[in-house]
C-alpha positions as CSV (number, residue, x, y, z in Angstrom):
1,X,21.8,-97.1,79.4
2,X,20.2,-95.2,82.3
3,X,16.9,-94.9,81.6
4,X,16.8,-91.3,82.2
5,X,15.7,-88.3,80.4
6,X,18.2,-85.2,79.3
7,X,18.2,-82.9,81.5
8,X,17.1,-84.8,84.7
9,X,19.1,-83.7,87.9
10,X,20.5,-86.4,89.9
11,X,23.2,-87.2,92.6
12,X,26.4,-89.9,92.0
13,X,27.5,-91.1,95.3
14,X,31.7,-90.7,94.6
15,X,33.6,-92.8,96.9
16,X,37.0,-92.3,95.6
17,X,37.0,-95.2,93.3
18,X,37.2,-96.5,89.9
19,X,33.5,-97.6,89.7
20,X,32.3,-94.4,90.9
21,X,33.8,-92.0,88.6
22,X,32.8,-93.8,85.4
23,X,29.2,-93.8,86.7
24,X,29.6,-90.1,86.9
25,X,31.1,-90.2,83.6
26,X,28.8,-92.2,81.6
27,X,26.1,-89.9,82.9
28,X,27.4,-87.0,82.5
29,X,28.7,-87.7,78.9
30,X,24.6,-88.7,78.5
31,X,24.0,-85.6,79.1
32,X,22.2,-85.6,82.6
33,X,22.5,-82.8,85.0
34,X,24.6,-84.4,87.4
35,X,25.9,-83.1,91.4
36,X,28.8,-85.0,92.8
37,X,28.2,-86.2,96.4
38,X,30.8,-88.1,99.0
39,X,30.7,-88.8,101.8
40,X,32.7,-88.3,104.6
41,X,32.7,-91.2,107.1
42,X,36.4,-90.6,109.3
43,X,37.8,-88.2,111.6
44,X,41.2,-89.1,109.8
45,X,42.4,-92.8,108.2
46,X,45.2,-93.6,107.0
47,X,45.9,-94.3,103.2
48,X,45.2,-97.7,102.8
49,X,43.9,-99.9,100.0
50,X,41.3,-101.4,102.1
51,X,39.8,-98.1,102.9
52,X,37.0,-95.8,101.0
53,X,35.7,-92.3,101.6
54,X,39.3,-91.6,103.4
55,X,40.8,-88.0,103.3
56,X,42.6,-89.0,99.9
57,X,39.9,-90.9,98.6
58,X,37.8,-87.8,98.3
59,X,40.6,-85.9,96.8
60,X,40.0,-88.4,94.1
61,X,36.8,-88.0,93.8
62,X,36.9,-84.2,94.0
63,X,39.5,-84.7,91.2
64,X,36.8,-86.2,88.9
65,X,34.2,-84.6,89.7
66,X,36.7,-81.4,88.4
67,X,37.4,-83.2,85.3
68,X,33.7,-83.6,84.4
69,X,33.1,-80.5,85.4
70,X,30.0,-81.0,88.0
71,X,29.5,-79.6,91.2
72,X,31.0,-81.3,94.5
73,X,30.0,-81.7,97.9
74,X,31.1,-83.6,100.9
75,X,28.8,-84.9,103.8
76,X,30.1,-85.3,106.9
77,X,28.3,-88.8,108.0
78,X,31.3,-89.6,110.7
79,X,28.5,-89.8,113.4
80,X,26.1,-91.6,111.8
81,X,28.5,-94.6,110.2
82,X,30.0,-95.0,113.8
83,X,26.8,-95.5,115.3
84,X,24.8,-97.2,112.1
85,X,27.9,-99.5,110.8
86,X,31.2,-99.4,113.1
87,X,29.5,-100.0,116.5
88,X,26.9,-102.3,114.7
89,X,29.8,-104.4,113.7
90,X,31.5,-104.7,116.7
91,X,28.1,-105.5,118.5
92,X,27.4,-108.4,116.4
93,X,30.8,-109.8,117.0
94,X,30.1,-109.3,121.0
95,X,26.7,-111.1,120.7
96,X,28.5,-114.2,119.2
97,X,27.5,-113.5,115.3
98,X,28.7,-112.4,112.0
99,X,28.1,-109.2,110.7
100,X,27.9,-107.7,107.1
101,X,29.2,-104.2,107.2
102,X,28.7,-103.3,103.9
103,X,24.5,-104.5,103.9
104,X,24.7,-101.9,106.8
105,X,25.9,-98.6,105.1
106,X,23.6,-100.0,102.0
107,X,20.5,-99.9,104.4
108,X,21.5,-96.9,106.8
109,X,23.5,-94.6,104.8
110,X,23.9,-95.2,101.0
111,X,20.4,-95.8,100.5
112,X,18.8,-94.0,103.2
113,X,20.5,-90.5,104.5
114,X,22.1,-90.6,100.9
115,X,19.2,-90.4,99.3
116,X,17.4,-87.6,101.4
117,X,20.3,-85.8,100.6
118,X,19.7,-86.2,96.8
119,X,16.5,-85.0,97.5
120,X,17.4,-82.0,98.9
121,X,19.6,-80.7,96.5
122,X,16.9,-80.9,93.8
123,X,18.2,-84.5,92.1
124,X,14.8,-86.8,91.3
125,X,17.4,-90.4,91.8
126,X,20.6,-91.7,93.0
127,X,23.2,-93.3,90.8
128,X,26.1,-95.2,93.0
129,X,28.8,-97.7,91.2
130,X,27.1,-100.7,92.1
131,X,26.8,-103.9,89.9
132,X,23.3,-103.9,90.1
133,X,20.4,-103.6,88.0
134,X,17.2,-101.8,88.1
135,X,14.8,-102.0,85.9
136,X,10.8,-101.7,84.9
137,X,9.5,-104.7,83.4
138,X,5.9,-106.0,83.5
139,X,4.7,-103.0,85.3
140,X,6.8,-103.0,88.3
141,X,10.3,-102.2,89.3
142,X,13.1,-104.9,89.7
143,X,16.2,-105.3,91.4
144,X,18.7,-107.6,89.4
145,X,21.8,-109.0,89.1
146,X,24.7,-107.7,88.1
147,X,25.4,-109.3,84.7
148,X,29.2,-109.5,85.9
149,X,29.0,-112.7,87.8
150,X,32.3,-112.2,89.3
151,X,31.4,-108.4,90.6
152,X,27.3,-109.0,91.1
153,X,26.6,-106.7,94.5
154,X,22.9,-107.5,94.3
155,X,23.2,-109.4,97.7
156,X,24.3,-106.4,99.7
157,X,21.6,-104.4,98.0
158,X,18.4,-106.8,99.3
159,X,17.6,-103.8,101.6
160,X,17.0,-101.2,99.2
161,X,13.3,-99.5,100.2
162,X,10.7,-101.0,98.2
163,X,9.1,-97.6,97.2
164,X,12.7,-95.8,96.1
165,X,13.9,-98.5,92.9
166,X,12.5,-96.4,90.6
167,X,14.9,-93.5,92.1
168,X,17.8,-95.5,92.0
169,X,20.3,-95.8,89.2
170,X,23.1,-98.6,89.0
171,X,24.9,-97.5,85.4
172,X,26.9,-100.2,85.7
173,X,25.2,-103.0,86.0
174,X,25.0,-104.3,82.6
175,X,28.8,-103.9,82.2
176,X,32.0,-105.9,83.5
177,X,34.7,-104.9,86.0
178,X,36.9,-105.2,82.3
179,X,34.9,-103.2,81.0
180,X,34.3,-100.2,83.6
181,X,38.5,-100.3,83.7
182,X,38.7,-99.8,80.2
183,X,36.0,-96.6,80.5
184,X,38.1,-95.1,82.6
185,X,41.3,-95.0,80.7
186,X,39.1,-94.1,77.9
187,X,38.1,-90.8,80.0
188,X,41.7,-90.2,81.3
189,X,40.3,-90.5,85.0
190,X,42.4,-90.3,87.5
191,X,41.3,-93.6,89.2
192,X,40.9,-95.6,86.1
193,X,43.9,-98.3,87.6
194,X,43.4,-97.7,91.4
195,X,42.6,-100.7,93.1
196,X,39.3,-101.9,95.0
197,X,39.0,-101.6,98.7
198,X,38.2,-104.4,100.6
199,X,34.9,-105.7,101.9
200,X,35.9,-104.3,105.6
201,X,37.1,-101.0,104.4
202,X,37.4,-99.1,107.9
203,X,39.8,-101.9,109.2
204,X,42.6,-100.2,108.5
205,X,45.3,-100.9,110.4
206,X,45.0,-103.9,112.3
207,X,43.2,-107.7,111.0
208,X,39.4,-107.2,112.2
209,X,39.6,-109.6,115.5
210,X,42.3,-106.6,116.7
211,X,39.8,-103.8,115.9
212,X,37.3,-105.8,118.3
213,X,39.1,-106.2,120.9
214,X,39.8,-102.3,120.9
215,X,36.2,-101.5,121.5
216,X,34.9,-104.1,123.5
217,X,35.0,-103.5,127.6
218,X,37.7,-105.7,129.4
219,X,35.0,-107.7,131.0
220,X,33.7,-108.4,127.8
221,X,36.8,-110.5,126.5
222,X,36.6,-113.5,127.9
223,X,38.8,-116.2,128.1
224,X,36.7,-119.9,127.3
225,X,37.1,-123.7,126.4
226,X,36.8,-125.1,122.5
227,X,34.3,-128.2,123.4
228,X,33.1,-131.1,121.1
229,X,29.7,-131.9,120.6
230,X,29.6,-135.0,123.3
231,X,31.6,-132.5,126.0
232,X,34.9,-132.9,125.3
233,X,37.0,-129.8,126.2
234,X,40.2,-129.9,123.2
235,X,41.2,-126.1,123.9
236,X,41.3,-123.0,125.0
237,X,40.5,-119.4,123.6
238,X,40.9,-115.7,124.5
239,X,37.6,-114.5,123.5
240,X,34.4,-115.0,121.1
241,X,34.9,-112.1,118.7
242,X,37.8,-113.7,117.4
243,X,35.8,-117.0,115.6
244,X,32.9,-117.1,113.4
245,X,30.6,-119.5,112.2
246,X,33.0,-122.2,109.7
247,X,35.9,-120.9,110.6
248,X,38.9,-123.8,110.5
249,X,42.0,-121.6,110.1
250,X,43.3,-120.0,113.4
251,X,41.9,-122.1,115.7
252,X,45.2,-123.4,117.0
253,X,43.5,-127.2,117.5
254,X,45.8,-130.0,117.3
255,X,43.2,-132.9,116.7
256,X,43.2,-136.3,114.7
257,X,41.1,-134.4,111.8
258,X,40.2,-131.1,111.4
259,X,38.3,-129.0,113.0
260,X,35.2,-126.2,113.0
261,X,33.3,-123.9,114.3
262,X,29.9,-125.0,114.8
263,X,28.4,-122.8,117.4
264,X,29.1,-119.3,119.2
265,X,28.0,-120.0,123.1
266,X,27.6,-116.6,124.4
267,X,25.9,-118.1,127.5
268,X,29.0,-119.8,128.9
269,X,31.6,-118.8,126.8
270,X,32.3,-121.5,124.6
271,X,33.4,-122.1,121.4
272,X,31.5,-125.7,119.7
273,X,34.0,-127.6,117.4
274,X,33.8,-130.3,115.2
275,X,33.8,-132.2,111.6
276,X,33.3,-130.2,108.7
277,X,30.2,-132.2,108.4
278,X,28.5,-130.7,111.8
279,X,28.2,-127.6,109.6
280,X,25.0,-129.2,107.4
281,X,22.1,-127.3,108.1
282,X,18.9,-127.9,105.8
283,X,17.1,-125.4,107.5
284,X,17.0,-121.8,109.0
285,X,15.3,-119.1,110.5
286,X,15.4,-115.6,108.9
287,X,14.6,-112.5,110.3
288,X,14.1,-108.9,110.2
289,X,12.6,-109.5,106.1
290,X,13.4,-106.7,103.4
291,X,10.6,-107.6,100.7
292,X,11.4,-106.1,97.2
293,X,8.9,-107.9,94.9
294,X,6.0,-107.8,97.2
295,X,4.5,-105.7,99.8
296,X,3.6,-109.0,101.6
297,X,5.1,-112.0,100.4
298,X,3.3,-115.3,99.9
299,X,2.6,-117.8,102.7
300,X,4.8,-120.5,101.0
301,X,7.0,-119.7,97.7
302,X,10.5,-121.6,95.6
303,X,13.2,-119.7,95.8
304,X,17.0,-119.7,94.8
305,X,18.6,-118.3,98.3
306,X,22.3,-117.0,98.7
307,X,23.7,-117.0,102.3
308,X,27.2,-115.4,101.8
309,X,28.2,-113.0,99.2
310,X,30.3,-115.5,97.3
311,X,28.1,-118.3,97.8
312,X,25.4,-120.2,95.3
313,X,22.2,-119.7,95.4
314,X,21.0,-123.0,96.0
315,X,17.3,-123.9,95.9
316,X,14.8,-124.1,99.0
317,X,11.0,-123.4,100.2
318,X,10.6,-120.4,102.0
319,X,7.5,-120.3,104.5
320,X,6.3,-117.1,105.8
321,X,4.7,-117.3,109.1
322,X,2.6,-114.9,111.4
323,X,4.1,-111.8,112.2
324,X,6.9,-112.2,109.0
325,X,8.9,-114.9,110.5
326,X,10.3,-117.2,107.6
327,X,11.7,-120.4,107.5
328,X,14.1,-122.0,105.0
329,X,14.4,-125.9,103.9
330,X,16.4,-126.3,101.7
331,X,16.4,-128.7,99.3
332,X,20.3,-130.1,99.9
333,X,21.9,-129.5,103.4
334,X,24.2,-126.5,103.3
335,X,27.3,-125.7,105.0
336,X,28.6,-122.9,107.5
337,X,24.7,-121.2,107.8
338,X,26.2,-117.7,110.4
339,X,24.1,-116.0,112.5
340,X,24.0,-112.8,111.2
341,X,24.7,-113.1,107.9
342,X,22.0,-112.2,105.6
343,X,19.7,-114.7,103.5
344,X,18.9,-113.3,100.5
345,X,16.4,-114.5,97.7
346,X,15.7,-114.6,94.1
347,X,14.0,-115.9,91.3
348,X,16.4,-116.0,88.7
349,X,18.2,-113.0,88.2
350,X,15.8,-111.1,90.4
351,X,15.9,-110.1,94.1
352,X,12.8,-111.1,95.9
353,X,14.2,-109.9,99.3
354,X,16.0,-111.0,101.8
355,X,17.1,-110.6,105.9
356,X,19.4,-111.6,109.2
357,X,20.6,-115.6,109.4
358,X,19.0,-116.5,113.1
359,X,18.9,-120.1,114.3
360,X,21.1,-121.8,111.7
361,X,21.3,-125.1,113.4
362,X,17.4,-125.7,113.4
């Protein structure tokens, strides 16, 4: 399943959760010589089912990881998931754009101090509890789908460094959530019916505009006007960080039709509003480029491109220009293209690369 040799020492980042500990297991019963590795990313947090790597989440994981008898360790990233994910978060929100949290602790922690950690104690890869794939086909690796269509996490993954897929092992992607559930109760883990965190998982106690709020300065909440395209002022609002790119619900608009965000104007304050149809966009700008299939991708090249996790890929040319700025036409206008996001593409099953949403009404 893994494409490992016996014997082979690795590390299984253990979060706590279901789809962690049956990677561990399914290793581990394949006879690899596996070290158990969480990490540790709060002071203190509450029990909560949108959490991971919480206090009692690693008490889980420490709990399997004494089942299948392999060694345990915890590492204390606190610091570096404040400053790398948490204040990344609440930046994006300040600069009038939508962030993905979880791309973030892929790229700066999972996939990065994570790994050097592996490294040094003595494991050749990484295994986490992704639904990925990676695999070594026509002389080079691949990153690919999920073949769970309902639990693919390829999109958060675009950022994976080119040079490490062939030290990175995803056990689960050729299985389904179904089937992962059914593993566990198999093994008698302990987590085999907990239930998944959510996509924010250190917004605990409070909905995410709350959590905002918290951290930004008082100057930096500013009250401003929802306008229409042609001027039109139709409301008032309490502060940016509380709207997004599409957004209808919450707006608190009474309007002969309804109404959305367009536009974040960070210049004046003001929120853009409109028809659901002022959200087409057939092009974009991306930046920031991840590049998994090449070193340097082509000048011009067809691609299937995904802008939200649960969204389809749709179709669209892809021009690379000087200094790796790419452009996106795509084929159909699409709706509700956020700054900040990520854009990522892929020929069929396989991730080509991706990067940050910028310019979204070009």
């Amino acid at each position: 399943m893994t494409g490992l040799e016996i014997g082979d020492r690795g590390v299984v980042a253990m979060s706590g959760g279901v789809d962690s500990s049956v990677t561990a297991a399914l290793l581990v019963k394949e006879g690899h010589d596996v070290v158990a590795v969480s990490m540790r990313l709060y002071e203190t947090a509450p029990r909560s089912d949108r959490s991971c790597c919480s206090p009692d989440d690693l008490f889980d994981a420490r709990s399997v990881a004494a089942m299948l008898d392999v060694p345990f360790y915890v590492a204390n990233y606190v610091d570096a998931f404040r400053e790398r994910v948490i204040d990344y978060f609440v930046d994006e929100y300040r600069r009038g754009r939508t962030p993905n949290p979880c791309v973030a602790c892929n790229n700066h922690l999972k996939f990065d101090v994570l790994l050097g950690r592996a490294r040094a104690l003595g494991g050749s890869w990484l295994a986490t509890g992704h639904y990925a794939r990676v695999v070594h086909e026509d002389g080079r690796w691949k990153l690919m789908r999920g073949v769970d269509a309902n639990k693919n996490q390829s999109y958060f993954l675009y950022g994976l460094p080119r040079a490490e897929l062939p030290r990175i092992r995803f056990p689960l992607g050729g299985l389904t959530k179904d089937e992962v559930r059914d593993m566990a109760a198999a093994h008698d883990l302990p987590t085999a019916q907990k239930k998944e965190s959510q996509e924010i998982c250190f917004v605990t106690g409070s909905s995410y505009k709350e959590f905002v709020r918290e951290r930004l300065e008082r100057d930096e909440v500013k009250p401003g006007r929802f306008v229409l395209e042609d001027g039109t002022v139709v409301g008032q609002h309490e502060g940016l960080h509380q709207f997004t790119v599409g957004q209808r619900r919450g707006l608190g608009i009474a309007w002969s039709e309804p109404l959305y965000v367009l536009e974040l104007r960070t210049d004046v304050g003001d929120v853009l509003v409109g028809p659901r149809r002022g959200l087409e966009t057939r092009s974009f700008q991306v930046d920031r480029c991840n590049w998994l299939r090449w070193e340097e991708p082509p000048a011009l090249f067809e691609s299937l491109v995904q802008i939200r996790y649960r969204a389809k890929p749709v179709p669209a040319q892809v021009t690379v220009g000087q200094g790796g700025a790419v452009h996106v036409e795509f084929e159909t206008p699409q709706y509700a293209v956020a700054p900040g996001q990520v854009a990522v593409f892929y020929h069929g099953d396989e991730v080509l690369g991706g990067g940050f949403i910028e310019s979204p009404r070009a």
